[in-house]
C-alpha positions as CSV (number, residue, x, y, z in Angstrom):
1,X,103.4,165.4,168.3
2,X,103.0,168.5,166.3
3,X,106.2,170.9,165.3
4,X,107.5,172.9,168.0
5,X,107.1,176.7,167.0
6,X,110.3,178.1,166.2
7,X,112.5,175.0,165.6
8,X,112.4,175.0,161.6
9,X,114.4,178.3,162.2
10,X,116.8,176.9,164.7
11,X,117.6,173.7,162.2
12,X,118.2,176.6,159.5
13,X,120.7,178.3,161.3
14,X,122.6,175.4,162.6
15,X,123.1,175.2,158.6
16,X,124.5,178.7,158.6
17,X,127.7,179.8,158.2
18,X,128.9,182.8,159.8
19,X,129.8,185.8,157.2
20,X,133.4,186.1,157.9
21,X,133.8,190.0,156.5
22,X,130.5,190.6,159.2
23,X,132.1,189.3,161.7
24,X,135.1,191.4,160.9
25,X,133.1,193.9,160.6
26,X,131.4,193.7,164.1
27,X,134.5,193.4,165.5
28,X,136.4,196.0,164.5
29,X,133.5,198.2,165.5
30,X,133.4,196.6,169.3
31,X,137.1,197.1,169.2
32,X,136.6,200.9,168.6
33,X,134.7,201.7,171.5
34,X,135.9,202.7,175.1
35,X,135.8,200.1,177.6
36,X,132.6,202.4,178.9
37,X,130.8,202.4,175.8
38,X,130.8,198.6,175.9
39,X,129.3,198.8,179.0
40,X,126.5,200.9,178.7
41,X,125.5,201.1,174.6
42,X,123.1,204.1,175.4
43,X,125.8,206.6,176.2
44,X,126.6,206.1,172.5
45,X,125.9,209.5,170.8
46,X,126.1,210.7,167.5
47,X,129.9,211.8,167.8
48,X,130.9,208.6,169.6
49,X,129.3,206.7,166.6
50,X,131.3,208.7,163.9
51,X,134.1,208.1,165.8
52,X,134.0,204.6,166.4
53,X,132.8,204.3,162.7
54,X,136.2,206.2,161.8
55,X,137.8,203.9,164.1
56,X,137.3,200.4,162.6
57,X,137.1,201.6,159.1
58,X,133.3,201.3,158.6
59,X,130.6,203.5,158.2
60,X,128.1,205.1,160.9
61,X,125.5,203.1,159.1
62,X,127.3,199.7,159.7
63,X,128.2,201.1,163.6
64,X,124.1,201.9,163.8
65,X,123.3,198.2,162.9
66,X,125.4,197.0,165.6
67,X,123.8,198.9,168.0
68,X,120.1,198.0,166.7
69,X,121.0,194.5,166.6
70,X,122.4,194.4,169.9
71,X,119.6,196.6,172.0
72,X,116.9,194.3,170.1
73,X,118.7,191.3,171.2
74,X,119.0,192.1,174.5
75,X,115.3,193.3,174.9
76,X,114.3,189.5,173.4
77,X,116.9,188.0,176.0
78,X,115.4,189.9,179.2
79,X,111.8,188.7,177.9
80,X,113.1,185.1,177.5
81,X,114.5,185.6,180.7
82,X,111.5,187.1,182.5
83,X,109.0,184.8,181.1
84,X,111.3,182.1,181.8
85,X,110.5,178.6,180.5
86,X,106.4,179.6,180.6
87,X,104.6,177.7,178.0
88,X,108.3,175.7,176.8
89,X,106.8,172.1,176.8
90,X,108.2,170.2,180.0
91,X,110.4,167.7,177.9
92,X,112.7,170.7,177.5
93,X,112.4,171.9,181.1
């Protein structure tokens, strides 16, 4: 049986451990937002983002990364989801 795409990468970051200043980081910057803003990410402006930067001590850079992060995880999750387990090979379904 040939190697199952994607599952090199998923062995490599069992290995991982998290980065514990990050994950501060993150944090903080969730932490800093209205119980709105971590509702709906999109409402996030320019202001709210310097505030929220000022907020949990980081910068607007690290508050944009978030934000990036998150929408492009969330766009991969609702394709996962929408495709379903198409093309997964059955001994996983």
């Amino acid at each position: 049986m040939g190697m199952i795409p994607g599952l090199g990468q998923l062995k490599q970051l069992k290995n991982m451990k998290p980065d514990e200043k990050e994950l501060g980081r993150v944090e903080a910057i969730i932490n800093s937002m209205t119980r709105e803003e971590r509702g709906n990410y999109k409402i996030i402006n320019g202001s709210r983002r310097r505030r929220i930067a000022l907020g949990s001590g980081t910068t607007i850079q690290d508050v944009n990364r978030l934000l990036k992060n998150f929408a492009q995880t969330k766009k991969m999750m609702e394709n996962l989801t929408r495709k379903g387990l198409q093309g997964v090979p059955s001994m996983f379904h």
